[in-house]
Structure formats: structure tokens, C-alpha cells
TORKOL-4160 file (C-alpha; in steps of 0.2 Angstrom, whole numbers, padded with zeros to 4 digits, m for minus):
192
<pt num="1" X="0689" Y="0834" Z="0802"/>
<pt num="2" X="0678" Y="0835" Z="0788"/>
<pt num="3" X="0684" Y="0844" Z="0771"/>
<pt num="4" X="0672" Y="0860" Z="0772"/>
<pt num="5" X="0675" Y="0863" Z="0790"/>
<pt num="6" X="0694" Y="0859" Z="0788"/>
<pt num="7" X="0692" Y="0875" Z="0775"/>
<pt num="8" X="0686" Y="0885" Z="0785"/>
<pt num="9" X="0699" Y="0884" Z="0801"/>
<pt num="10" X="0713" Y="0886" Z="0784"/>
<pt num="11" X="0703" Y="0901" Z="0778"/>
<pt num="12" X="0703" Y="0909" Z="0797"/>
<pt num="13" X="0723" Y="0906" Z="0799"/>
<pt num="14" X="0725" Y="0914" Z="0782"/>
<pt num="15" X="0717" Y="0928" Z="0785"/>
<pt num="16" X="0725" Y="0930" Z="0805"/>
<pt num="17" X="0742" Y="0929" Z="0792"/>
<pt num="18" X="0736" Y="0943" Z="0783"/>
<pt num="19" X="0732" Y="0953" Z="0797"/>
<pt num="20" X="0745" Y="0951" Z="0806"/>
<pt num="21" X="0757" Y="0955" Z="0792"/>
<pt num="22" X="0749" Y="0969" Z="0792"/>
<pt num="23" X="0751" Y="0973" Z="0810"/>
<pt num="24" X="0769" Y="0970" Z="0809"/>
<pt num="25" X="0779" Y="0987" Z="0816"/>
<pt num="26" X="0786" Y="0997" Z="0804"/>
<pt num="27" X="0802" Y="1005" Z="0805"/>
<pt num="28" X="0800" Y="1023" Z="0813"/>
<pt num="29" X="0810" Y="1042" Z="0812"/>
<pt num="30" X="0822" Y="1040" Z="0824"/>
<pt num="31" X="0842" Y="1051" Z="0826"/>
<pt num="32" X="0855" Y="1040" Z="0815"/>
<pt num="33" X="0842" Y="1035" Z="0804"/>
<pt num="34" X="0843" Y="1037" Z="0783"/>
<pt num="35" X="0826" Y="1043" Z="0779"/>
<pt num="36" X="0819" Y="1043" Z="0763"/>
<pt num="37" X="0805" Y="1053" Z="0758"/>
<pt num="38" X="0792" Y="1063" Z="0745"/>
<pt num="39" X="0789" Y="1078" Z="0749"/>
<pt num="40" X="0780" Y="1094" Z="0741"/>
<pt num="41" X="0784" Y="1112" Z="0748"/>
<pt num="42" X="0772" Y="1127" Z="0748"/>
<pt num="43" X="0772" Y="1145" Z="0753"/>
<pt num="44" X="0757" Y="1153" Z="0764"/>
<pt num="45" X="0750" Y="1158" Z="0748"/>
<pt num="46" X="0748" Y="1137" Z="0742"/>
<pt num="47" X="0761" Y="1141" Z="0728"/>
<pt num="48" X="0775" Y="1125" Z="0728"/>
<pt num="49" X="0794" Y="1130" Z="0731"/>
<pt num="50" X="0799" Y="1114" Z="0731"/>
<pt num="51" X="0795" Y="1095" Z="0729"/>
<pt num="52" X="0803" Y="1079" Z="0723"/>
<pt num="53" X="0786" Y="1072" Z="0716"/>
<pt num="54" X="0793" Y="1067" Z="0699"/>
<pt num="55" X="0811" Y="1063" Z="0705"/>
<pt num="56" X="0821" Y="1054" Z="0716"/>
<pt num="57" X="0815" Y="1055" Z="0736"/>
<pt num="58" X="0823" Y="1066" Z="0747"/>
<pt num="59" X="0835" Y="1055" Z="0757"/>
<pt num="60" X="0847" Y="1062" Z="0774"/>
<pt num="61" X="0852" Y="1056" Z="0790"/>
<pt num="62" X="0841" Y="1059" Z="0805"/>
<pt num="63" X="0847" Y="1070" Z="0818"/>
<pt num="64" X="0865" Y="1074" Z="0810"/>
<pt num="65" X="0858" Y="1094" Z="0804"/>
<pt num="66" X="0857" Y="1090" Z="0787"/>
<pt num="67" X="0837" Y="1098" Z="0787"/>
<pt num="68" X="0829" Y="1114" Z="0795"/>
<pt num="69" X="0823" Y="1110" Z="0813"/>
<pt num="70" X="0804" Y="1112" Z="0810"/>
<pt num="71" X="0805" Y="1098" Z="0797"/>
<pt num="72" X="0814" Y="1087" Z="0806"/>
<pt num="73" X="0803" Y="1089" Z="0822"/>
<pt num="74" X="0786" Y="1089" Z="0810"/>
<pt num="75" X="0794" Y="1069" Z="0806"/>
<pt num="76" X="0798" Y="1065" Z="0822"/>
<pt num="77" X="0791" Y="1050" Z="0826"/>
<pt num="78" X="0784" Y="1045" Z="0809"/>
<pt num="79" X="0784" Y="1027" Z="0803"/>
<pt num="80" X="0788" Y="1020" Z="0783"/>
<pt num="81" X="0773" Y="1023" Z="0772"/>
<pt num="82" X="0766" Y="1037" Z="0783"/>
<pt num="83" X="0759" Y="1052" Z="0773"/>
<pt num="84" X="0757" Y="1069" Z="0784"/>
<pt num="85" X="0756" Y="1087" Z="0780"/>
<pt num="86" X="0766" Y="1098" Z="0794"/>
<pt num="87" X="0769" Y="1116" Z="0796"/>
<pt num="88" X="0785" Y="1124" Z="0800"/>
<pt num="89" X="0785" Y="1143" Z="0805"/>
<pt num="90" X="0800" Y="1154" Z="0798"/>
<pt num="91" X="0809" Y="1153" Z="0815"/>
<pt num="92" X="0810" Y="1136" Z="0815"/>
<pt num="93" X="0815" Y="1135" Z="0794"/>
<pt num="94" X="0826" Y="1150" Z="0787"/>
<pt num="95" X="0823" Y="1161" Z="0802"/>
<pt num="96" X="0816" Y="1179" Z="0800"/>
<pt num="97" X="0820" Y="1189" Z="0783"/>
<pt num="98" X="0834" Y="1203" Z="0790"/>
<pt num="99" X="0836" Y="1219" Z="0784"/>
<pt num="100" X="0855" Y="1220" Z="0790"/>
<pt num="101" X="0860" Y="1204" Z="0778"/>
<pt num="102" X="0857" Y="1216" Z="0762"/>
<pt num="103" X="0873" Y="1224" Z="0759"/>
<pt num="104" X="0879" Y="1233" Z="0745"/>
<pt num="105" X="0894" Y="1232" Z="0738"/>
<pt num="106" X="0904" Y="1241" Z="0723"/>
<pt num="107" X="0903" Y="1235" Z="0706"/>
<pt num="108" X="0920" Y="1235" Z="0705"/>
<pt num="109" X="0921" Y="1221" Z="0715"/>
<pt num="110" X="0913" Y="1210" Z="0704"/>
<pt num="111" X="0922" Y="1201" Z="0690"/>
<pt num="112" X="0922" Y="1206" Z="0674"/>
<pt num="113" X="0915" Y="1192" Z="0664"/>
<pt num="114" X="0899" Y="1195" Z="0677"/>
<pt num="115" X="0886" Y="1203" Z="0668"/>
<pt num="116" X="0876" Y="1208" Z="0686"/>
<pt num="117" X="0856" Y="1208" Z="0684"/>
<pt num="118" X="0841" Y="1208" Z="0699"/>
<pt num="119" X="0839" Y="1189" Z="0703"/>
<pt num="120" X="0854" Y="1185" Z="0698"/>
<pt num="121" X="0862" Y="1168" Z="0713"/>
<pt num="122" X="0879" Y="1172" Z="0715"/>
<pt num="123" X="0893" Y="1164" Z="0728"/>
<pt num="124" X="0900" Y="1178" Z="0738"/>
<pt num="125" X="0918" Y="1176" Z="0748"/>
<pt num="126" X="0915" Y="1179" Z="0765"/>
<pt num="127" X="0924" Y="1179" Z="0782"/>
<pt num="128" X="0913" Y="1162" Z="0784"/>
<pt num="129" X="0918" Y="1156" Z="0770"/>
<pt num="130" X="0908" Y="1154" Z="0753"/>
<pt num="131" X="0890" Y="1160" Z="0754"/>
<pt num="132" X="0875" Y="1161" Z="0742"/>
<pt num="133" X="0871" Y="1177" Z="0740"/>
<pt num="134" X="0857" Y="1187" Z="0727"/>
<pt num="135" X="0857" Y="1200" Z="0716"/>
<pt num="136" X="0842" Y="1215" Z="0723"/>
<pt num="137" X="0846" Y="1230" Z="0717"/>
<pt num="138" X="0857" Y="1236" Z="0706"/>
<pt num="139" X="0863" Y="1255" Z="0707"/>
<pt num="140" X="0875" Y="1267" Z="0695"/>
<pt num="141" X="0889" Y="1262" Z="0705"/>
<pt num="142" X="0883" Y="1248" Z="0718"/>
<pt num="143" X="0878" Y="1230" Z="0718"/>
<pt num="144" X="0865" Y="1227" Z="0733"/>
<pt num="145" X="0866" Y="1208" Z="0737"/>
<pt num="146" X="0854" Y="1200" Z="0749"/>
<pt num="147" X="0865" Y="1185" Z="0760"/>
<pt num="148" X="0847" Y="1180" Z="0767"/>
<pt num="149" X="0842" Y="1163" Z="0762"/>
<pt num="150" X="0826" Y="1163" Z="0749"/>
<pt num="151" X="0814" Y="1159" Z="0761"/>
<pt num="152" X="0821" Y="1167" Z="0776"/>
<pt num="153" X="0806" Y="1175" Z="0784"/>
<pt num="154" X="0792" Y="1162" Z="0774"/>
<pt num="155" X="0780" Y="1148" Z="0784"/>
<pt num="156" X="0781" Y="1133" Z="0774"/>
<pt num="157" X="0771" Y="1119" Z="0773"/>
<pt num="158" X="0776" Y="1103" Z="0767"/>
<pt num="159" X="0767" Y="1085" Z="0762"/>
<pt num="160" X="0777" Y="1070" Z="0765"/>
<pt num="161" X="0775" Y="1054" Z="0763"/>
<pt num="162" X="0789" Y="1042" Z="0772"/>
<pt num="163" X="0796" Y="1028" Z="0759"/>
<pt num="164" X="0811" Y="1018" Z="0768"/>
<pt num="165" X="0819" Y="1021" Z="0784"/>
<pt num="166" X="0835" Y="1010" Z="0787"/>
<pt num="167" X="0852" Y="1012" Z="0795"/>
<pt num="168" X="0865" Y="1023" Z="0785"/>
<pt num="169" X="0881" Y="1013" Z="0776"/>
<pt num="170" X="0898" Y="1016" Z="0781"/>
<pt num="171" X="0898" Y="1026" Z="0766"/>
<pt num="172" X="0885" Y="1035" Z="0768"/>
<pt num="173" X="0891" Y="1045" Z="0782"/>
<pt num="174" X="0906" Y="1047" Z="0776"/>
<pt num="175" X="0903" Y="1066" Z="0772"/>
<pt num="176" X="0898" Y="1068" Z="0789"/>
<pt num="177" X="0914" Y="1061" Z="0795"/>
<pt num="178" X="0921" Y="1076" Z="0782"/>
<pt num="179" X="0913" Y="1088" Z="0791"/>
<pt num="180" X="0921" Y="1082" Z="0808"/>
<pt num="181" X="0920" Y="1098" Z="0822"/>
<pt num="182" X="0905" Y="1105" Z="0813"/>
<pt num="183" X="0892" Y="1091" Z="0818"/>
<pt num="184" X="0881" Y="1091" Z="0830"/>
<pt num="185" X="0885" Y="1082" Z="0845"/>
<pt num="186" X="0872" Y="1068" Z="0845"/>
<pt num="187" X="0876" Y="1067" Z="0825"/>
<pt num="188" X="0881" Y="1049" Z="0820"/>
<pt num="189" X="0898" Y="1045" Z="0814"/>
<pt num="190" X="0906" Y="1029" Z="0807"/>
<pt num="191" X="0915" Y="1018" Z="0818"/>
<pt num="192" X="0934" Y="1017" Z="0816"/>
């Protein structure tokens, strides 16, 4: 085979390399997965709630309830390096905002060293356990505190980009195994 033609037939299978490198099929969103991700929240209005643009990724385990469901639906499916924009309404997020979670209660039942002012993020003791909780109002004798989440009743979009999706570690799902009863049924657990 002569040199230049010899080049050529090298140049081709480099390239068919490349390509198929390229082509190779990359790992994809999937239950019992640890995805890690970029993503930037914003309201209807375009103002940003959240993102982790200038810190670490967002990582969590497919599937096990560790996001809100329209999220986790808007990934479905999505594969490492991926960037998409989805758009989760606010029954599929935090849920509608409701009146009946704003309930007032006495100053008195405030700690002392609490210095209670509108805004405030406070842990309430409830029957369910401890719950976050914010200050609305505040009255003469009455604290008014709001036990919806802060973007209960909100549409939310969200950019993401995917940046790794790999099986979880043993010790990565330990918490999950913490939490025992409270997962989901399809949720992954460590093998004993």
C-alpha cells in the first residue's frame, strides 16, 4: 500500500474512533440511581429561588422520594451531560398554598430568648413530629405561623444540566436504610 494512501485508510479509522466514541451510550436517569446535577430554580416571575451554579451539584438517589415528583418526572429518562429546562406545576412541587396550615398560636408559647418577628423560619413540635414553620403575623397577644412550605402554591421552573449518574455506595444509602418504614416501596436499600 503506498504511504499517502496508507494515510488516508489511518486518518478514516481515526476519525470512525472518534465518532464512535462519541456515539458510545451514556449512562441514563433511571430508580436506584445517584444523580448528580446543576440546576437553577426560578419563580413564574424569572426571579431565581434556588441553584447550585457556584457550588457543589445537587446529588440524590433516583426514585427513593428524596425530590418533589415533578422534578423527578421532568428527569426522567435524561442521560449524563444532558441540559434541559422542565416546568413543574405546584401540585406536582409543594402542592397548593392552604389557608387552613396558618394557625395562630399564643406568644406564650414561644420561648423566652425568642425575639418573634414576620419572616422569622422557626421549628414548630408538632403531632408529626418537628416541622418548619414561619412567622406571618404577629398580633398583641398571637403569634400567626404559616406550616406551608415556601413555595407551596408556586410553578417552578428549573434548568438542569446532568453531570454523573452512577450506582449509590453502600454508604450512601445508608440514611435511607435510617429511615426504614418511611420509604417508598420501590426505594433502594443496601443489601445485608
Amino acid at each position: 500500500m503506498k504511504p499517502k494512501r496508507l494515510c488516508g485508510v489511518l486518518a478514516a479509522c481515526a476519525l470512525a474512533c472518534v465518532f464512535l466514541a462519541g456515539c458510545e451510550k451514556k449512562p441514563e436517569v433511571a430508580n436506584e440511581k445517584l444523580i448528580s446535577l446543576h440546576y437553577r430554580g426560578t419563580l413564574s416571575d424569572g426571579s431565581e429561588f434556588d441553584s447550585s451554579e457556584d457550588g457543589q451539584p445537587l446529588e440524590f438517589i433516583y426514585g427513593a422520594g428524596m425530590m418533589i415528583p415533578g422534578f423527578e418526572k421532568g428527569i426522567e429518562g435524561m442521560r449524563e451531560g444532558e441540559e434541559k429546562t422542565i416546568h413543574v406545576k405546584a401540585e406536582d412541587a409543594y402542592g397548593a398554598y392552604d389557608e387552613s396550615r396558618v394557625v395562630p398560636v399564643s406568644k406564650d408559647s414561644l420561648p423566652p430568648d425568642i425575639n418573634p418577628e414576620i419572616g422569622m423560619r422557626l421549628i414548630a413540635r408538632t403531632k408529626d413530629g418537628l416541622m418548619p414553620v414561619v412567622i406571618k403575623d404577629i398580633t398583641a397577644t398571637e403569634i400567626i405561623l404559616d406550616y406551608n412550605a415556601p413555595l407551596a402554591g408556586q410553578d417552578l421552573t428549573f434548568e438542569i444540566k446532568i453531570i454523573a449518574i452512577r450506582d449509590p455506595t453502600e454508604e450512601e444509602l445508608l440514611p435511607l436504610k435510617a429511615l426504614g418504614e418511611g420509604l417508598p416501596p420501590d426505594a433502594p436499600l443496601p443489601k445485608e
